[in-house]
Structure formats: C-alpha cells, structure tokens
TIZAFI-751998 format. One line per field, with one value per residue (C-alpha): y, z, x. Coordinates in nm, 2 decimals. Layout:
py	[Y,...]
pz	[Z,...]
px	[X,...]
This chain:
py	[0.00,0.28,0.17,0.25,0.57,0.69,0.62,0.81,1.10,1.01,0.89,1.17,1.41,1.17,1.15,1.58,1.56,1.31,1.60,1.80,1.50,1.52,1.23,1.31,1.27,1.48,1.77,1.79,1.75,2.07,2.15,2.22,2.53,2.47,2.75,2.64,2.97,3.09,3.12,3.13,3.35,3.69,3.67,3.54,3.88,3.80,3.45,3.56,3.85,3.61,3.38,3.68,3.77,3.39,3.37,3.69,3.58,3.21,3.34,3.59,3.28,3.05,3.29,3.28,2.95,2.80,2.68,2.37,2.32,2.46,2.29,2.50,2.61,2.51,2.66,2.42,2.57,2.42,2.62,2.60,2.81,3.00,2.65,2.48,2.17,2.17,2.37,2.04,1.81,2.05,2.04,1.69,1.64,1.92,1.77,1.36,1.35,1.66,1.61,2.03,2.17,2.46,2.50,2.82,2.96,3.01,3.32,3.31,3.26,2.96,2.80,2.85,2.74,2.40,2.39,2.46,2.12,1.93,2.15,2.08,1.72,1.60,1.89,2.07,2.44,2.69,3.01,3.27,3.55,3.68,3.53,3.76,3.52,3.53,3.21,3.07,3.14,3.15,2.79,2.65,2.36,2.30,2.30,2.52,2.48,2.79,3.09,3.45,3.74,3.92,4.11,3.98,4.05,4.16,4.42,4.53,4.62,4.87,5.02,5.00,5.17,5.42,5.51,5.59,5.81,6.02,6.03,6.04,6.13,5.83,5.73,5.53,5.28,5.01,4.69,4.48,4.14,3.84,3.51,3.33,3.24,3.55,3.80,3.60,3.63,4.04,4.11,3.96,4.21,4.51,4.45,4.44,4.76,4.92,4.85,4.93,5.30,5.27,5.25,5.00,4.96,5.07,4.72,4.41,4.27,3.98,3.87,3.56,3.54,3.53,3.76,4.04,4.26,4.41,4.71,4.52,4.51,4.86,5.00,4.87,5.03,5.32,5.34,5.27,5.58,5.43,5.75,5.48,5.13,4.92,4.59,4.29,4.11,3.94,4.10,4.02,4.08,4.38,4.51,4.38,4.66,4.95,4.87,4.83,5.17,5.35,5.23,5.34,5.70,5.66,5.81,5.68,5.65,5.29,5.15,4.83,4.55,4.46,4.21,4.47,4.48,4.11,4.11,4.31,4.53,4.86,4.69,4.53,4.78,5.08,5.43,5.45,5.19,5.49,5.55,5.27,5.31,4.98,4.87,4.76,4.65,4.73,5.02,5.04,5.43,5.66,5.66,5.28,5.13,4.98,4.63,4.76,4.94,4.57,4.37,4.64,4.59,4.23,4.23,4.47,4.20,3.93,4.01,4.20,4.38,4.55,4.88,5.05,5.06,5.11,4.74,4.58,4.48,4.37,4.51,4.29,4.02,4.00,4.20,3.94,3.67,3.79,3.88,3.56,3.34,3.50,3.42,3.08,3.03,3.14,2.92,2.67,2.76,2.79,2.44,2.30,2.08,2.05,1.88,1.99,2.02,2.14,2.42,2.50,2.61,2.75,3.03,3.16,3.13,3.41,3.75,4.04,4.05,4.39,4.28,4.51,4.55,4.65,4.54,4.25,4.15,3.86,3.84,3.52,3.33,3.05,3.29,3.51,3.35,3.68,3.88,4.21,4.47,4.72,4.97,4.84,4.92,5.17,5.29,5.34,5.35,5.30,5.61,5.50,5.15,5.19,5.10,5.43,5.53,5.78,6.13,6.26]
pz	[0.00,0.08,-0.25,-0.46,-0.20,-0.27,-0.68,-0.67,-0.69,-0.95,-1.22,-1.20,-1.31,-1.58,-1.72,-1.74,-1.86,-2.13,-2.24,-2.30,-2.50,-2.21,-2.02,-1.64,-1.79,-2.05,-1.87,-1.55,-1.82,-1.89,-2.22,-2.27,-2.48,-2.59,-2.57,-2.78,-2.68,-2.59,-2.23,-2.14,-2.34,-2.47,-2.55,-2.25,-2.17,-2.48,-2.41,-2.04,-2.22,-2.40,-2.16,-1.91,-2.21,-2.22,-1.85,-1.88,-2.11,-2.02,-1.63,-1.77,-1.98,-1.67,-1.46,-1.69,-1.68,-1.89,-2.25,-2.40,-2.10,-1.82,-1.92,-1.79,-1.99,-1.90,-2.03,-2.05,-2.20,-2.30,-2.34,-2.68,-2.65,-2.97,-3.16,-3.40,-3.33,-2.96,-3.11,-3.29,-3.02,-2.74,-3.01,-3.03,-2.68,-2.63,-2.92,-2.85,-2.47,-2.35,-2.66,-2.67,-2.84,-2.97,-3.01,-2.94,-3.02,-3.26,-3.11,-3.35,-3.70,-3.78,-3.53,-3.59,-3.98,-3.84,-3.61,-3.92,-4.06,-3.78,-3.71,-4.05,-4.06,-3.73,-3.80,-3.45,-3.52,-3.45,-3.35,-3.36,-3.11,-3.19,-3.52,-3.85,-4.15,-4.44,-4.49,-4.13,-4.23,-4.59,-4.64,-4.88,-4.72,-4.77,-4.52,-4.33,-3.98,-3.91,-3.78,-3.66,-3.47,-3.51,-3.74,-4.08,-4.30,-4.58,-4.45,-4.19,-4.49,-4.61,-4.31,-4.26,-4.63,-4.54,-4.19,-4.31,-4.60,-4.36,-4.10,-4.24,-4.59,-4.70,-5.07,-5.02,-4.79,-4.73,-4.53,-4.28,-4.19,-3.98,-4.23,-4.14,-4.27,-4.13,-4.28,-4.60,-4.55,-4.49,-4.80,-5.00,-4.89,-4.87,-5.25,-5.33,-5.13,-5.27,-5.62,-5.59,-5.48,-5.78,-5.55,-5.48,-5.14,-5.24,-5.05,-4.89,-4.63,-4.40,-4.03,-3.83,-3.48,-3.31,-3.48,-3.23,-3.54,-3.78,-3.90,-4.23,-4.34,-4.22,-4.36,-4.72,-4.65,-4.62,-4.89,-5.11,-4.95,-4.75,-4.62,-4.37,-4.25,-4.27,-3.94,-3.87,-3.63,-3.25,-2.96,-2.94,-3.29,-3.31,-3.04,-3.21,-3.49,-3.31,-3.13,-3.46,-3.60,-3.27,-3.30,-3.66,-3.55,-3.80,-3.71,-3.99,-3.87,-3.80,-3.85,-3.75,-3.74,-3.38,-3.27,-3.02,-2.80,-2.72,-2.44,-2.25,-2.58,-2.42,-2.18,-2.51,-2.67,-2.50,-2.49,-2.84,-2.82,-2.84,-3.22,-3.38,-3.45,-3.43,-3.54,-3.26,-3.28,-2.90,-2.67,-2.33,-2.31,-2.30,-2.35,-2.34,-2.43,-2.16,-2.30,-2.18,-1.88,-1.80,-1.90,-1.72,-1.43,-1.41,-1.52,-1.17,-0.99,-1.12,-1.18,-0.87,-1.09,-1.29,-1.17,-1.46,-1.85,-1.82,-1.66,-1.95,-2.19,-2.45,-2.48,-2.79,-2.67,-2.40,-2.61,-2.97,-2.70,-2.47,-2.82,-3.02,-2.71,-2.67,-3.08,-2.96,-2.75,-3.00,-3.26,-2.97,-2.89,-3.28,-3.29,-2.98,-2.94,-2.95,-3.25,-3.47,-3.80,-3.59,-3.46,-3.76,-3.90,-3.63,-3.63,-4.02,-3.81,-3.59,-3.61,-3.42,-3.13,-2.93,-2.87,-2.74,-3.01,-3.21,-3.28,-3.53,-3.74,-3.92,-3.87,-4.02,-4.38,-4.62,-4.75,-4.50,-4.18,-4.05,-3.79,-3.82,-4.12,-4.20,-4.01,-3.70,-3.64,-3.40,-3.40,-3.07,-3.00,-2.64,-2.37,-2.05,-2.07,-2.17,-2.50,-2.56,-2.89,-3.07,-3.05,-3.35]
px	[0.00,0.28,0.48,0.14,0.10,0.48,0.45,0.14,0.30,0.54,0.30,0.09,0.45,0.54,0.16,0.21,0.60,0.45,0.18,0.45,0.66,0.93,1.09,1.13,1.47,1.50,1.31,1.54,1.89,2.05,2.12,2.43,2.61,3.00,3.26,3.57,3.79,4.19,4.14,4.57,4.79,4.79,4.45,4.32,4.07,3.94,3.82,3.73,3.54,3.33,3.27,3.11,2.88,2.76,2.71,2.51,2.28,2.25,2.19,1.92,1.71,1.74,1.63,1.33,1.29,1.51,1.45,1.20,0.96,1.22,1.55,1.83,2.14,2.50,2.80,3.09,3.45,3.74,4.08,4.21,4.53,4.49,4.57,4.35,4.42,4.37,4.08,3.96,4.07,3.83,3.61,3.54,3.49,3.25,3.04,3.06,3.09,2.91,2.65,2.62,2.33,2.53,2.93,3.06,3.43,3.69,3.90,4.10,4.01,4.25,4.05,3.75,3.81,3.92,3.66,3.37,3.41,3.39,3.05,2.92,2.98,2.84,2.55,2.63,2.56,2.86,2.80,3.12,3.11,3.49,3.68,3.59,3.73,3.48,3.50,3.40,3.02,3.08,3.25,3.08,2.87,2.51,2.37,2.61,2.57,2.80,2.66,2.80,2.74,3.12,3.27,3.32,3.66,3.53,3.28,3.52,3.81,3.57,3.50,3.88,3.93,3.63,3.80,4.14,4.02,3.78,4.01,4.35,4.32,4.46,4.51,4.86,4.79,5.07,4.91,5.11,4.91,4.96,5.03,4.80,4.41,4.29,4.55,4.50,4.09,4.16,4.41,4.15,3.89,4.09,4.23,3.90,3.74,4.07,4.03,3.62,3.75,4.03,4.32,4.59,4.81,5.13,5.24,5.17,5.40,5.36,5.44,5.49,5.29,5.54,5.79,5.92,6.12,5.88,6.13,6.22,5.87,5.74,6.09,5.98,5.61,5.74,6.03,5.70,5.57,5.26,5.07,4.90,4.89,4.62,4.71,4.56,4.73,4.62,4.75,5.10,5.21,5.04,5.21,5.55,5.45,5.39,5.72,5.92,5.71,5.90,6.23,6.22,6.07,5.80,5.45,5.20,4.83,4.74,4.40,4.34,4.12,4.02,4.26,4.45,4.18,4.19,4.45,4.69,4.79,4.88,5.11,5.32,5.29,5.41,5.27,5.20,4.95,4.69,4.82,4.65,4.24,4.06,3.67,3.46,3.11,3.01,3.09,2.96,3.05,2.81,2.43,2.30,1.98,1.80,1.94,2.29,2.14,2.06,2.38,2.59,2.36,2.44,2.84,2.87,2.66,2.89,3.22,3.38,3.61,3.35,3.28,3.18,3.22,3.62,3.64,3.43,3.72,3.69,3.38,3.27,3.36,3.09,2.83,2.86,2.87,2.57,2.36,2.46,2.35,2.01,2.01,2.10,1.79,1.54,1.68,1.63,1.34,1.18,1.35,1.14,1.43,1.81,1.89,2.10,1.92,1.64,1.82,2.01,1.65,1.56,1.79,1.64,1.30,1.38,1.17,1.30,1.50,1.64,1.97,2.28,2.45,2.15,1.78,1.82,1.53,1.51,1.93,1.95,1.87,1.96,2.20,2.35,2.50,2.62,2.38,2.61,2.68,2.87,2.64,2.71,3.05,3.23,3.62,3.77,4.17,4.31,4.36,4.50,4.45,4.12,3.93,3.70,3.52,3.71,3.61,3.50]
C-alpha cells in the first residue's frame, strides 16, 4: 500500500511531462552550450570576455525559466590556447561527450576554420562571437551549420578603407598582416574595397605570430611611400608593430582591425598603443539602451572587478557573445528541441530581437550567416588602458 502511495506521486508528473513530450529525464537534463575559446595566453581577456557575455545571457534565460519546457542552460568551455588543433581536439569532446546543443568559439580565425568542418559534418551548429574570417560562415557547405554574430573581414576592410580616408586622408595605404588564414581572409577584402574605390596599397608585407622585429617590413612600406597602415594582427604581434614603428621614428596613422583589443595590448605595446584606430562593434560608453542598462547591471553583480564601463574589456567580446547566445535560445526555442538540424533552421526562423549591439530583425537566412553589417561598427583606440570610442 505505501509503495502505490509513494508512486502516486510520481506517475501523476510523468503522465504531465509526457503532455508536453518530455521524459522526467530529459526535462530535468540541462542543455548544454560549448565554448571552444583561448582562455591562457595573450588573449586570454578576450576568451574571459566572451565567456562573461555567455554567463550573462544564459543566467538571464534560466532565470526565466530556462528553455524547451524549463531545461536549464549550461555553459561548459574548454581552453584552446589560440591552436587549431587543440581547437579540434576541445572540439570533439565538447560535441561527442558533453553532446552540446550549440558549439561556441573560434577566437582566433585559424580555429574556428578547423573547427567549421567538424561542425558541419556532425551537423552541430557553431555560432562565432569573436573570429571575422569570411570564410568561417561562408565555407561552402550546404547546409552550413556555421553561424556568426562578429565582425566579418570583408565588411570590416571597407570600413577600414572608409575610416582611413575620412580620418587620415589616405590614398597610399601600405598593409602589414599576420600570415595566417585570417591575414589572408583580410588582404582579399581590402584588395578588393581598394580596387572598388580605384586605389591599390602601395604594398603588402607579412608577419609571423610570433615575430618580435617588424622594421624590415614597415621599412619597405614606407620606402613605397605608405601615407598609412592598414594591421591585422592578435595582440602580441600587433604590439611587435607598433614597437618596430618606434624604434624606426616613423609616425604613420594605423587603422586596425580589432585584434589589439583582445588582451593586454597597451602593456606590449608601450605608450603609443593609443596611435592605432581599431573597429569595434560594442561600446559600453556613453548613453546605453535599456538592454545595456541591464547587462551592465548584471556584469557589476557578477564580476567583482566591474565597476563600470572602463572594466568591460573587450567590450565585444561580452556583447557578440551575450547577443549571439540569446540568438542561440530562440533558434532553440523555434526548434522545440536540440537537434542539430532542428536548430540549424531554427535560427532563419527568428523575427526580431532587441539585442545590445542593435535590434536584429530577421538576422539570419539561407543565404546570409552573419547577424552584423557594416552599419554596425564603431572605431575606438586605447587612452590609458582603456578601450574608448574615438572622439569625433
């Protein structure tokens, strides 16, 4: 009698979890989100950056109840050291053991394009809060299962070619680029943003990661008589450039795609650090929308080293992660569950969303993987260790 007495109970929450086609199982199981991401190195901030945008949003949807009948989502991360292999490696695990619904990451563009395949064949959709290759979202596959709310290459070189005009006059622009698939993926674009404006960088010179001499290259740049630089680079070799640009006493205007504002650039790179102009798609300086009201609201109740705007760097990094999660959950959500094909769709079924970087509508179709343009963009440059927009 007190075993039928204690199943009671029991049958009467499976017979409701089956109306709503849940196991008791599958309704109490998390589900769980991926975060493939440099979380050592010189680009550590960047990867701790992201991560604080996740937690954001994924604490803000629990605390709503969680997704598909009040499953709650759990971030798991795995460090991949700026390395695609340890990229693919993380990777794997993250997708086979931890079964996530969703695999973030890809700091670095070399990752993430070794990470894309693996996404697309085991149809896991990968969402990139950071890396801008073209070719992450554009790859080719069909059906791509690679999403993105970053920057993107391609639209960023014309932004870069648009800045340096504006701001610097520019009509000789010399282009020093890490050799890699990302400095390959950007001298693609800004050839061709050049040539659609007629011009042509008076030269195109290359550097290793890890090189800590840049003064050959630069010193041909500016024998060819570069009027400006356009730099992509990460953190450290970045730095490496606007050391070599001092010890040749040569003050050129540098604009920059974004990767200086992943780590601890102003410290490697010395007082001139505030020389080089970089794109942005987030600033959480001056007047916010109440979606950053919020999000700055809840960094300052998480992170005890957030006191204000100034502490939340880099900025993009928490603001594509915190918008391309919330993406995440409606794609979920328009799924109605976590497969990967479902949720693959489910990210072209979603409407409008105000987000923090901007309100998207519709951000996402057969066609077009990318939830940011070229109108979304800021420029900001570093003043006293802190990433500010630029005045204008």
């Amino acid at each position: 009698m007190s075993l039928k007495l204690s199943r009671r109970p029991l049958l009467i929450c499976a017979a409701a979890l089956a109306a709503l086609g849940l196991s008791p199982a599958q309704a109490q199981e998390p589900i769980k989100i991926g975060l493939v991401t440099a979380l050592s190195g010189q680009s550590a901030r960047a990867g701790e950056a992201i991560t604080r945008g996740l937690v954001v949003a994924i604490d803000e949807i629990n605390a709503k109840g969680g997704l598909l009948g009040g499953r709650k989502l759990e971030l798991v991360r795995r460090d991949d050291e700026g390395a695609p292999a340890k990229g693919v490696v993380a990777a794997r695990e993250l997708i086979f053991k931890e079964k996530v619904a969703v695999l973030f990451g890809g700091l670095d563009t070399p990752v993430s394009m070794a990470l894309v395949p693996l996404a697309n064949q085991e149809k896991v959709p990968f969402m990139g809060p950071w890396a801008a290759g073209t070719p992450i979202t554009k790859n080719g596959a069909n059906p791509n299962f690679a999403f993105r709310v970053s920057a993107v290459d391609e639209i960023v070189n014309k932004a870069m070619l648009q800045y340096a005009q504006a701001t610097f006059k520019a009509s000789k622009p010399g282009m020093i680029l890490v050799n890699n698939p990302w400095g390959e993926s950007n001298e693609k674009g800004l050839v061709a943003a050049l040539a659609a404006k007629g011009l042509k960088a008076v030269g195109v010179e290359k550097f290793e990661a890890n090189d800590v001499d840049v003064v050959p290259q630069l010193s041909r740049l500016k024998a060819a008589g570069a009027d400006s630089l356009f730099m992509v680079g990460n953190v450290g070799p970045s730095a490496q450039v606007v050391k070599s640009l001092d010890r040749m006493g040569w003050k050129v205007p540098i604009v920059s795609h974004w990767g200086p504002a992943g780590g601890r650039f102003t410290e490697l790179a010395g007082p001139n650090a505030k020389s080089v102009h970089f794109v942005q798609t987030y600033s959480f300086f001056g007047k916010q929308t109440p979606v950053g009201e919020k999000v700055m609201k809840a960094l300052m109740a998480k992170y005890s080293d957030i006191k204000g705007p100034d502490d939340v760097t880099p900025a993009v990094g928490v603001a594509n992660a915190y918008d391309a999660m919330q993406l995440a959950a409606l794609a979920i959500t328009a799924a109605g569950s976590t497969d990967g094909d479902a949720v693959r769709q489910g990210f072209y079924k979603i409407g409008r969303y105000e987000g923090l970087i901007k309100t998207y509508d519709k951000p996402f179709t057969a066609q077009v993987h990318d939830a940011v343009t070229e109108n979304d963009y800021v420029w900001a440059q570093f003043i006293d260790n802190r990433i500010l927009p630029v005045a204008n």
